[in-house]
C-alpha positions in Angstrom: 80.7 110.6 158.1 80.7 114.5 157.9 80.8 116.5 154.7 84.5 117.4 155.0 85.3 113.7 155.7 83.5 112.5 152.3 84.6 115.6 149.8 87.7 114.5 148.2 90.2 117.3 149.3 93.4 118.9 147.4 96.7 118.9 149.4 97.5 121.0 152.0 94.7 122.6 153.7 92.5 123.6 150.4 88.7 123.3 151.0 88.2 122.3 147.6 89.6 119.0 145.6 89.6 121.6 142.2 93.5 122.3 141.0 94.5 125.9 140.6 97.2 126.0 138.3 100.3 127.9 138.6 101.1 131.0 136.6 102.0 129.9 133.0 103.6 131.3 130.0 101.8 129.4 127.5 98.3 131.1 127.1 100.1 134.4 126.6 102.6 132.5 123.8 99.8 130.4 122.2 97.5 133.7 121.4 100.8 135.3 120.0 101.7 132.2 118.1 98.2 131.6 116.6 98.4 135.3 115.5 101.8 134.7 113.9 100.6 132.2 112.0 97.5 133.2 111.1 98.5 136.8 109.8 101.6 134.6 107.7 98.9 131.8 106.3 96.4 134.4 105.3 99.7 136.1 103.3 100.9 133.3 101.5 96.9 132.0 100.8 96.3 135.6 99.0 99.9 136.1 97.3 102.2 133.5 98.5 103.9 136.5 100.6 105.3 135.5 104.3 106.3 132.4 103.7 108.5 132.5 106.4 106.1 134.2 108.7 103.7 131.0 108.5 106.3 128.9 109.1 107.4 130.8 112.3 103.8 131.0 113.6 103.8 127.4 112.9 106.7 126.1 115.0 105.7 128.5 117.8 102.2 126.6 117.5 104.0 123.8 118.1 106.4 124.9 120.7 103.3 126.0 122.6 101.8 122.9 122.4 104.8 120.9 123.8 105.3 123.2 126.5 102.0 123.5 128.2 101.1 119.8 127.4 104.2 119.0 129.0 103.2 121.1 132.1 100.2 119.4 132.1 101.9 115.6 132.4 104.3 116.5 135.0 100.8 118.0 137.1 99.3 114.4 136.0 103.0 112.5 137.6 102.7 114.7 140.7 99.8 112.9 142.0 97.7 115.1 143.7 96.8 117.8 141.5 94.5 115.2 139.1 92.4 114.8 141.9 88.4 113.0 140.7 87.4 116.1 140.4 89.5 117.2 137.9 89.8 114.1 136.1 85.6 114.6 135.6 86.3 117.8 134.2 89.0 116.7 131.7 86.9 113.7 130.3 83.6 116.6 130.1 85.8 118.4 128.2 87.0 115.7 126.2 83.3 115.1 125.5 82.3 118.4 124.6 85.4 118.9 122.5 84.2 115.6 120.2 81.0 117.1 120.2 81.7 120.4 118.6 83.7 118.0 116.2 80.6 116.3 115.3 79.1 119.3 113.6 82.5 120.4 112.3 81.6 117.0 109.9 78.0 117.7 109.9 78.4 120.9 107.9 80.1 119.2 105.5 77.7 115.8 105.2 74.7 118.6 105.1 76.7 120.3 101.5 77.2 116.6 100.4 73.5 115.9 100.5 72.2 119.5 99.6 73.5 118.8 96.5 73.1 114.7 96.0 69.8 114.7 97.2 68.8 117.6 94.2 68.6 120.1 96.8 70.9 122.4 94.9 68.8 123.6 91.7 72.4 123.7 89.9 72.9 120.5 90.9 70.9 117.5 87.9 72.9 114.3 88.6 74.4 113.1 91.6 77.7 112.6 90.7 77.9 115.0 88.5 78.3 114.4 84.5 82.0 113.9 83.5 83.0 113.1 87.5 84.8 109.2 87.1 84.1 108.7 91.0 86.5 105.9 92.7 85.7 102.6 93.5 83.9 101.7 96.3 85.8 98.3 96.7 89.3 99.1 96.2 91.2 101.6 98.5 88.1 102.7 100.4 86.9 99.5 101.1 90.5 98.5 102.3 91.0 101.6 104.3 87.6 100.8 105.8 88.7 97.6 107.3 91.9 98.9 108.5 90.1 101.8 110.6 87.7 98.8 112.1 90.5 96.8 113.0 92.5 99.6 114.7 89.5 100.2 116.7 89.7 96.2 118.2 93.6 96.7 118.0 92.5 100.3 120.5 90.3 98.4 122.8 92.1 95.7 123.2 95.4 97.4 124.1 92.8 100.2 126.6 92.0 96.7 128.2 95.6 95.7 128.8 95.9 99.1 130.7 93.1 98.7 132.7 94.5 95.4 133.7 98.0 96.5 134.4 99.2 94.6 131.3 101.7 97.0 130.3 103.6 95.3 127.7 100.5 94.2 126.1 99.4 97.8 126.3 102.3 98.8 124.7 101.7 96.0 121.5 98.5 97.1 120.4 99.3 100.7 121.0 101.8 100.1 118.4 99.4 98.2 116.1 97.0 100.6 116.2 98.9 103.8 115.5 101.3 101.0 112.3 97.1 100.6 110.9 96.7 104.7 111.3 100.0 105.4 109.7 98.9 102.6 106.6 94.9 104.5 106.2 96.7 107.7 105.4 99.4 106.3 103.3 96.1 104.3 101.3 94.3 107.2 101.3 97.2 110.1 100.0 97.8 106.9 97.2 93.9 107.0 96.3 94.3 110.7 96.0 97.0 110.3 93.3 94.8 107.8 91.4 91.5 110.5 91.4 91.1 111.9 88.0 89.1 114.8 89.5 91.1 118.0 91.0 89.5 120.1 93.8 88.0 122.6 91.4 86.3 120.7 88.9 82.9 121.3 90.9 80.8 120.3 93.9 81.5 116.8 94.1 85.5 117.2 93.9 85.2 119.9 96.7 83.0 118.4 99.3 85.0 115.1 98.5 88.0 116.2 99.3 87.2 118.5 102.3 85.2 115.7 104.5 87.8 113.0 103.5 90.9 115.0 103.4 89.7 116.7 107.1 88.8 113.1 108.2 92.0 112.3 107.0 93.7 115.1 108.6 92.1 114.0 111.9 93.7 110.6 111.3 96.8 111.8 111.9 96.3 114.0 114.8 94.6 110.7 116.3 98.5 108.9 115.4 100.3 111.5 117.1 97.6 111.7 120.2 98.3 107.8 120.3 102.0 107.8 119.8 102.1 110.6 123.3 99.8 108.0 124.8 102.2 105.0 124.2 105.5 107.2 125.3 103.5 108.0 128.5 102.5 103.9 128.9 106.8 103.6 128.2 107.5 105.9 131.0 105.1 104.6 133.6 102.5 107.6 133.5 99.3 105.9 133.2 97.8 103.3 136.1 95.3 100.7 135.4 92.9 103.2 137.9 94.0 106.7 136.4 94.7 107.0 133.1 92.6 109.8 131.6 94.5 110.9 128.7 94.7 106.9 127.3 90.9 107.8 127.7 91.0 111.1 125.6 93.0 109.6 122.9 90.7 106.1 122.2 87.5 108.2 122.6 89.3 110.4 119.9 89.9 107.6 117.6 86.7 106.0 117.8 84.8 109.2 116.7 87.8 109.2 113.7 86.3 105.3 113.3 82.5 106.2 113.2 83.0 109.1 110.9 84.6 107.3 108.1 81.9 104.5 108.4 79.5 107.1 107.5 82.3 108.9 104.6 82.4 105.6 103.5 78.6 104.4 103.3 77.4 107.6 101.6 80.3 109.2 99.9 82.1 106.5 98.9 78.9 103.7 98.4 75.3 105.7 97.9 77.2 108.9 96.3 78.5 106.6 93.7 75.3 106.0 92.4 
């Protein structure tokens, strides 16, 4: 078999099985939008000025994402422009996106234990005196179960898929994102029960900026999976090409192993 007879080929007479994508709006609208809403967030942070700009930067954020997303599915529908090649490329950057998110949490484990650990010379007790910390076995406990068994619920339903099982598919898909939806209800409920606020010192902040992020990622994982199981509705995915399925569970289970670790060292060790 010759070289051109075993390289995977884009339509037409391309040499190449790489997509070149049409000219597009959206790279031009999202810089424009992030500015918007930047310059507007960083106004209402310092005086609570530009309210309104925020807000528009915000829903052109959104409009953005919509948009090219949506450009992006229809390329998927067409058929040929997803060729192997650039399904490789999408799951690499997948990958590499999870990665850098990986160190986005490891920044804030490394200020938990710089200060648990006695790192911190400010820092004598780990919690802190006068911090009432939560209970281990209550919400967190509960909340760590759910995020196992939407994991299952995850494969389970991925499995489905890649057995052309589409209204099983379509179950757990449900179930998981119903379990996601219930961890952040749990969790917004265990922040109204904390009798620490975000300023009283190390332990409140770190808390509450690796949970509420993790938290925060929840709930981009739920919308990533509720786009996943409208696209399994509509007929997008295939039991042999289904990459974005793919994005969204490897998504979730990062979302799953970094609240085991939240929950063994912030929630169980860091409670003394």
């Amino acid at each position: 078999m010759s070289h051109a007879q075993a390289t995977p080929r884009a339509p037409g007479n391309a040499p190449h099985p790489f997509h070149l994508v049409d000219p597009s709006p959206w790279p031009l609208v999202g810089s424009i939008s992030a500015l918007v809403l930047v310059y507007g967030a960083v106004s209402w942070f310092r005086d609570h000025a530009h309210t309104s700009v925020m807000l528009a930067g915000l829903g052109l954020v959104a409009i953005t994402m919509f948009g090219w997303w949506r450009d992006i599915f229809r390329e998927a529908r067409a058929g040929h422009a997803h060729t192997e090649a650039v399904c490789h490329g999408l799951r690499m950057g997948m990958s590499l996106f999870i990665a850098s998110e990986v160190m986005f949490f490891v920044a804030f484990f490394w200020a938990y234990f710089h200060s648990a650990l006695g790192i911190a010379p400010m820092v004598s007790q780990w919690p802190p005196s006068g911090i009432q910390t939560l209970d281990t076995w209550h919400i967190p406990f509960i909340n760590t179960l759910i995020l196992m068994s939407s994991g299952v619920t995850l494969t389970k339903s991925h499995h489905a898929l890649r057995h052309g099982h589409r209204g099983a598919t379509k179950a757990w898909l449900a179930v998981t994102i119903a379990l996601g939806v219930l961890f952040l209800s749990l969790q917004i409920h265990e922040y109204g029960q904390a009798l620490f606020a975000f300023t009283d010192g190390i332990y409140p902040s770190v808390f509450y900026m690796a949970t509420g992020f993790h938290g925060f990622h929840v709930f981009v994982g739920v919308c990533f999976l509720t786009v996943c199981l409208n696209r399994v509705r509509v007929g997008d995915f295939t039991p042999a090409k289904h990459v974005g399925f793919e994005a969204a569970a490897w998504y979730w289970h990062f979302v799953d192993v970094v609240w085991v670790f939240l929950f063994v060292w912030v929630y169980w060790w860091g409670n003394g």
